[in-house]
C-alpha positions as CSV (number, residue, x, y, z in Angstrom):
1,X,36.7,-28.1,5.7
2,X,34.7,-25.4,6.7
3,X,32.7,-24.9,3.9
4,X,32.1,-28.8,3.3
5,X,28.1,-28.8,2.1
6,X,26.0,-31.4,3.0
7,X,24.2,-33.0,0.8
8,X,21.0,-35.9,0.6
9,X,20.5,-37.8,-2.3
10,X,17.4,-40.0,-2.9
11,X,18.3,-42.7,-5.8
12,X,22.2,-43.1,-5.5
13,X,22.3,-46.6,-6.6
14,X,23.0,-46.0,-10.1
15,X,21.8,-43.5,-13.1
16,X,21.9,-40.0,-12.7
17,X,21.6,-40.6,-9.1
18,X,24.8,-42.4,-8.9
19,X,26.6,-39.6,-11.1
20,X,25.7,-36.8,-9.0
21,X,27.0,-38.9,-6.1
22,X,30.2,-39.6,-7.1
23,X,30.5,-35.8,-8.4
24,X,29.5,-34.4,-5.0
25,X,32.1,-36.6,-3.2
26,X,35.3,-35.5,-5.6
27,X,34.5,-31.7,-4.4
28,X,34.9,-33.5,-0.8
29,X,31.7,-32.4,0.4
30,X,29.8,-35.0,2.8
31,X,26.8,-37.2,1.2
32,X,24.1,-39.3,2.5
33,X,22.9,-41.3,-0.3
34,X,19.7,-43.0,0.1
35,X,18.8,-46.7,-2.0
36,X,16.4,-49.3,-1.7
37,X,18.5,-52.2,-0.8
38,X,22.1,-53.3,-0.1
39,X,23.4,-49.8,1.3
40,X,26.8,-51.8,2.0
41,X,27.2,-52.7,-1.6
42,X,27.0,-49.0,-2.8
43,X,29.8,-47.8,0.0
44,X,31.9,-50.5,-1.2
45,X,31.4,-49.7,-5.0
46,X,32.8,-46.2,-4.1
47,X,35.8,-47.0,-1.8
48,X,33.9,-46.5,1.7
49,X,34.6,-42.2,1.3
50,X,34.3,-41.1,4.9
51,X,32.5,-38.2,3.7
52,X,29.3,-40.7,2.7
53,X,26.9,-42.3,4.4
54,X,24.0,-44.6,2.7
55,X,21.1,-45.4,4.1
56,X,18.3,-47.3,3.3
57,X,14.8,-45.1,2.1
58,X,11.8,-45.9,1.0
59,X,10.9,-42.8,-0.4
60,X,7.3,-43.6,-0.1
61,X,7.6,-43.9,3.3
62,X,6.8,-40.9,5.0
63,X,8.8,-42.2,8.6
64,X,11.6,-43.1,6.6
65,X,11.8,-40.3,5.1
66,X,11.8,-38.4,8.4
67,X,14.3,-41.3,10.4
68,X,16.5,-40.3,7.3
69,X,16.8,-36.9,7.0
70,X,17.5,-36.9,10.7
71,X,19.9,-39.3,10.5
72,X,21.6,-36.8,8.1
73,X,21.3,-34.4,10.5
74,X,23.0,-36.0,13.0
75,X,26.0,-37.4,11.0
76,X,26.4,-34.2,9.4
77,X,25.0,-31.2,11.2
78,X,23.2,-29.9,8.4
79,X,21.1,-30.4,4.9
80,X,22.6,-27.8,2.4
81,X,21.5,-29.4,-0.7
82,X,18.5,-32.3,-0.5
83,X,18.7,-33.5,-4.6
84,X,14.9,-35.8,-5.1
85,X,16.0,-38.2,-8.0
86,X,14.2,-41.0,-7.2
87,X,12.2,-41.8,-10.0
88,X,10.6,-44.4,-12.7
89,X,9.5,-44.1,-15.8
90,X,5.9,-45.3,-17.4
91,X,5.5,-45.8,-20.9
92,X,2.1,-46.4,-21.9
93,X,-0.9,-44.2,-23.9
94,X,-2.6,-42.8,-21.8
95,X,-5.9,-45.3,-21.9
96,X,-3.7,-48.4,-21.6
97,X,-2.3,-46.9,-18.5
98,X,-4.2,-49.1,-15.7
99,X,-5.2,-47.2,-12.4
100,X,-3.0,-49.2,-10.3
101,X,0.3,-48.5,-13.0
102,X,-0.8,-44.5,-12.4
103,X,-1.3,-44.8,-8.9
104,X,2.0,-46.1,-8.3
105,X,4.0,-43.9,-10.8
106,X,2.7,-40.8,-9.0
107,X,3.2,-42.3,-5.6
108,X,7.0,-42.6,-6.7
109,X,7.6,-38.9,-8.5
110,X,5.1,-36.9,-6.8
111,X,4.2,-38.4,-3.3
112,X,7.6,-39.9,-2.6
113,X,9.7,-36.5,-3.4
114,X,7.1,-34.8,-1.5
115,X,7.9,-37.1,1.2
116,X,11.5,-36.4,1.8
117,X,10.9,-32.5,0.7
118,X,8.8,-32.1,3.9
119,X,11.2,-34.4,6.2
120,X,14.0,-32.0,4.8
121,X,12.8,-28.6,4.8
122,X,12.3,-28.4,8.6
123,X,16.2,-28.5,8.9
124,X,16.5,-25.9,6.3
125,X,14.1,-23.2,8.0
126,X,16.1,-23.7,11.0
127,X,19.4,-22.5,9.6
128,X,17.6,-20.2,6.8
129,X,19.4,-21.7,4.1
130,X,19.2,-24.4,1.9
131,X,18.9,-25.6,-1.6
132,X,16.3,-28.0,-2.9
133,X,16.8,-29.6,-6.5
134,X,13.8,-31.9,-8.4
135,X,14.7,-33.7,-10.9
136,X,12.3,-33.1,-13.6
137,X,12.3,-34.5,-16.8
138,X,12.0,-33.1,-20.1
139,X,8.4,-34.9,-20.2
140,X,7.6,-32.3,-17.7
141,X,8.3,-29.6,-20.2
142,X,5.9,-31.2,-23.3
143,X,4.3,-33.8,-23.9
144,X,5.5,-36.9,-25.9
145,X,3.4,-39.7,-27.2
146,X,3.6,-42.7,-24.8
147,X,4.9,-41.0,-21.9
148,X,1.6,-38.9,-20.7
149,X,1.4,-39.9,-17.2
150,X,5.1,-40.2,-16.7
151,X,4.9,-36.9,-18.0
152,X,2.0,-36.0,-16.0
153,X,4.4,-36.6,-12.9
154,X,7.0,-34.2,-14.3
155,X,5.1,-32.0,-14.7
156,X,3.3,-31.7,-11.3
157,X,7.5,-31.8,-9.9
158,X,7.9,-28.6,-12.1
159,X,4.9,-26.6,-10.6
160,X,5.7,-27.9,-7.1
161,X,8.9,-26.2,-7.4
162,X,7.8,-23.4,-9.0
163,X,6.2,-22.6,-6.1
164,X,8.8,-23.6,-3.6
165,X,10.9,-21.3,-4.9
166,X,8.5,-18.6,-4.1
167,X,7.8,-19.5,-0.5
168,X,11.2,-20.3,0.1
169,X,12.7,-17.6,-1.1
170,X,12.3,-15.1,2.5
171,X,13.5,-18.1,4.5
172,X,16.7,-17.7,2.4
173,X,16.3,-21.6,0.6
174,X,16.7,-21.8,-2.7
175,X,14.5,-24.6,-5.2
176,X,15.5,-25.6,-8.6
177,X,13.6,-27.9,-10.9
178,X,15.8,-29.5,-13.4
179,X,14.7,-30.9,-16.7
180,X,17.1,-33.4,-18.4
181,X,16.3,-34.5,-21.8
182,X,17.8,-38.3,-22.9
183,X,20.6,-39.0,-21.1
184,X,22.6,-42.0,-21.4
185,X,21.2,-43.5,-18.8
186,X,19.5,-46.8,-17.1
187,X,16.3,-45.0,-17.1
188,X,15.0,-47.1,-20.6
189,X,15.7,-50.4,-19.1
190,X,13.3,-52.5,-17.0
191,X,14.8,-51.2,-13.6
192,X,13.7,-48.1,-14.3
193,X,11.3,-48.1,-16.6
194,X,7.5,-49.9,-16.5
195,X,5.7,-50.9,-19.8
196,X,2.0,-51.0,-19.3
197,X,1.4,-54.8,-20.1
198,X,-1.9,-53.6,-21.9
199,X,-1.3,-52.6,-25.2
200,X,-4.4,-51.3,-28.0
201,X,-3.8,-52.2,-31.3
202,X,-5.3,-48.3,-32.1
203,X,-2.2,-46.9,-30.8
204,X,0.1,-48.8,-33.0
205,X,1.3,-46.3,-34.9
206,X,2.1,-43.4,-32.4
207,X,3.1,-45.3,-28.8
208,X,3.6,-48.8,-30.9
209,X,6.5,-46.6,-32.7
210,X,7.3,-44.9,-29.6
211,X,7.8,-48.5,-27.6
212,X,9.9,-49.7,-30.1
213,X,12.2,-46.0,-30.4
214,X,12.4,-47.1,-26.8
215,X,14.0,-50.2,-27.2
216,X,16.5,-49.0,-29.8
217,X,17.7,-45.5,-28.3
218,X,18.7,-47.3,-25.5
219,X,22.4,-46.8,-24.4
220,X,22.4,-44.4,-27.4
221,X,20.7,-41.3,-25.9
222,X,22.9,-37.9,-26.5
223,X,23.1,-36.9,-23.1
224,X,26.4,-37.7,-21.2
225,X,25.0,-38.3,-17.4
226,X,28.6,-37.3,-16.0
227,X,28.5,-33.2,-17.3
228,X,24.7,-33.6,-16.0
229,X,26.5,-34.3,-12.5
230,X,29.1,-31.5,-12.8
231,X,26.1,-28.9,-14.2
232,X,24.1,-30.2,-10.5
233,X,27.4,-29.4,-8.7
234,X,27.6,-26.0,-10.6
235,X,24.0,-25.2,-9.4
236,X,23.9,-26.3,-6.1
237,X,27.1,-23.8,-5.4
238,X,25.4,-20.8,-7.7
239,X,25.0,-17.9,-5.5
240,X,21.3,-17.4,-7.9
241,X,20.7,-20.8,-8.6
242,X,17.9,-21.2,-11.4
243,X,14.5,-22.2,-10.6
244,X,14.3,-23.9,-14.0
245,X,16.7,-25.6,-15.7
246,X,16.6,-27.7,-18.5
247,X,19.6,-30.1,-19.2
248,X,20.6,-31.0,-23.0
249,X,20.3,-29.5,-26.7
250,X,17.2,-31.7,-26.7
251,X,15.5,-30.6,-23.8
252,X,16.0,-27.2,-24.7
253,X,14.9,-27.4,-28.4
254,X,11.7,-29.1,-27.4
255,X,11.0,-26.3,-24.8
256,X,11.6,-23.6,-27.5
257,X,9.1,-25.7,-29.9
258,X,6.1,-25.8,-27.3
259,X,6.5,-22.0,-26.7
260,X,6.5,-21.5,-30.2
261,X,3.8,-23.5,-30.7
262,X,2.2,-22.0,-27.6
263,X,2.5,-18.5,-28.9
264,X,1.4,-19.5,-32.4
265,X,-2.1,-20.3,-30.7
266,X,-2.8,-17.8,-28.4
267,X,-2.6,-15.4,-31.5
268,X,-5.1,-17.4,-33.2
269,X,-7.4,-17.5,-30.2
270,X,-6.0,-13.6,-28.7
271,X,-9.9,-12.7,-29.2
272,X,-11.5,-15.5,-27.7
273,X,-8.6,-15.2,-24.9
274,X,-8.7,-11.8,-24.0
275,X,-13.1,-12.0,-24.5
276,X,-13.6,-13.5,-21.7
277,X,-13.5,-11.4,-18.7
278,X,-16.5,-8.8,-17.4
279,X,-16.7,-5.7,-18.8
280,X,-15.8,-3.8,-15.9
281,X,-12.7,-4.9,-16.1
């Protein structure tokens, strides 16, 4: 197949990660899928396709991370579509958060997708083509009580893209940050998700409430992770692929809400705003 696409997934194991995998390798185009552990399992799970290969990444290992994205290289010839899911959540207000819960939440989102972006891109400039997709979150569209520094990841993911997309755009690569809202998911249970252990009574009523909305929308969340997968697909072969997108009813109501919101305060403050630059200008 001549116009097979080869694509490199961090986080295949299982979530949204394993749903994008699976979708990729029904349109017969060649994976490598990256996990943590047991890289045989995961073949064996999905039948041992020839068109995959899993390999062990520590995506906060900047030499794996390069090992690996040669590796793809050479199985494969090529990185058409590098797809950073690898990810974990924090719940926790934002004082409770401890600086070693912070440190290794960005280290994950931010650090580790940085990582494999820079072991990746290399093989992109050399063939001047390419597609890079973050996944986001909608936490990295607004902010939600209890999820500030999870959020605070997301949202340093969207601008990093943001950006991408402009210096990537003359080298003919394309970057797309997507933002899913809840999606049916593993992300709420303890795999995937990290509790701060320290918990202030003052925040009771607004993360308290939020911990235990956790706990019950869990397995319940409207999103259905398989049309996720088949909207990635649909991106990743777009001949203008998005630089944002935001994936759900849910995600895209609470975007609409912070720009309304947004709006609704720079026309309270449009004096002070617009006040504030020399006169000569």
């Amino acid at each position: 197949m001549t116009n097979q696409k080869a694509w490199f997934i961090t986080g295949a194991a299982r979530g949204i990660g394993f749903e994008i995998l699976k979708a990729v390798l029904e349109t017969g185009d060649n994976v490598v899928a990256t996990v943590r552990s047991s890289a045989e399992s995961l073949t064996e799970k999905l039948g041992n396709p020839e068109n995959l290969q899993v390999v062990l990444l520590d995506i906060n290992n900047e030499q794996q991370a390069i090992a690996a994205a040669n590796q793809a290289v050479q199985k494969f010839g090529k990185i058409d579509v590098l797809v950073n899911n690898a990810g974990f959540g924090l719940l926790s207000a934002v004082e409770e958060a401890t600086a070693e819960e912070v440190r290794k939440n960005f280290e994950t989102n931010v650090f580790g997708l940085l990582n494999v972006t820079q072991a990746v891109l290399p093989h992109m400039r050399q063939r001047r083509s390419g597609h890079i997709i973050n996944i986001s979150s909608v936490g990295g569209l607004s902010g939600y009580i209890g999820w500030g520094v999870y959020g605070a990841t997301k949202f340093a993911v969207e601008g990093l893209t943001e950006s991408l997309a402009l210096e990537l755009a003359p080298l003919g690569i394309h970057a797309t940050v997507v933002a899913p809202g809840f999606f049916r998911t593993e992300f709420l249970d303890a795999a995937s998700l990290t509790r701060s252990g320290n918990i202030i009574p003052d925040y009771a009523e607004t993360v308290g409430e939020m911990r235990k909305f956790a706990t019950q929308a869990n397995k319940k969340q409207p999103g259905d992770p398989v049309k996720l997968a088949e909207a990635i697909v649909q991106v990743a072969n777009a001949k203008k692929p998005p630089v944002h997108l935001p994936l759900g009813k849910d995600s895209l109501q609470r975007y609409r809400e912070k720009t309304a919101n947004f709006e609704k305060d720079i026309q309270a403050w449009h004096d002070v705003i617009t006040g504030t630059d020399h006169e000569d200008v």
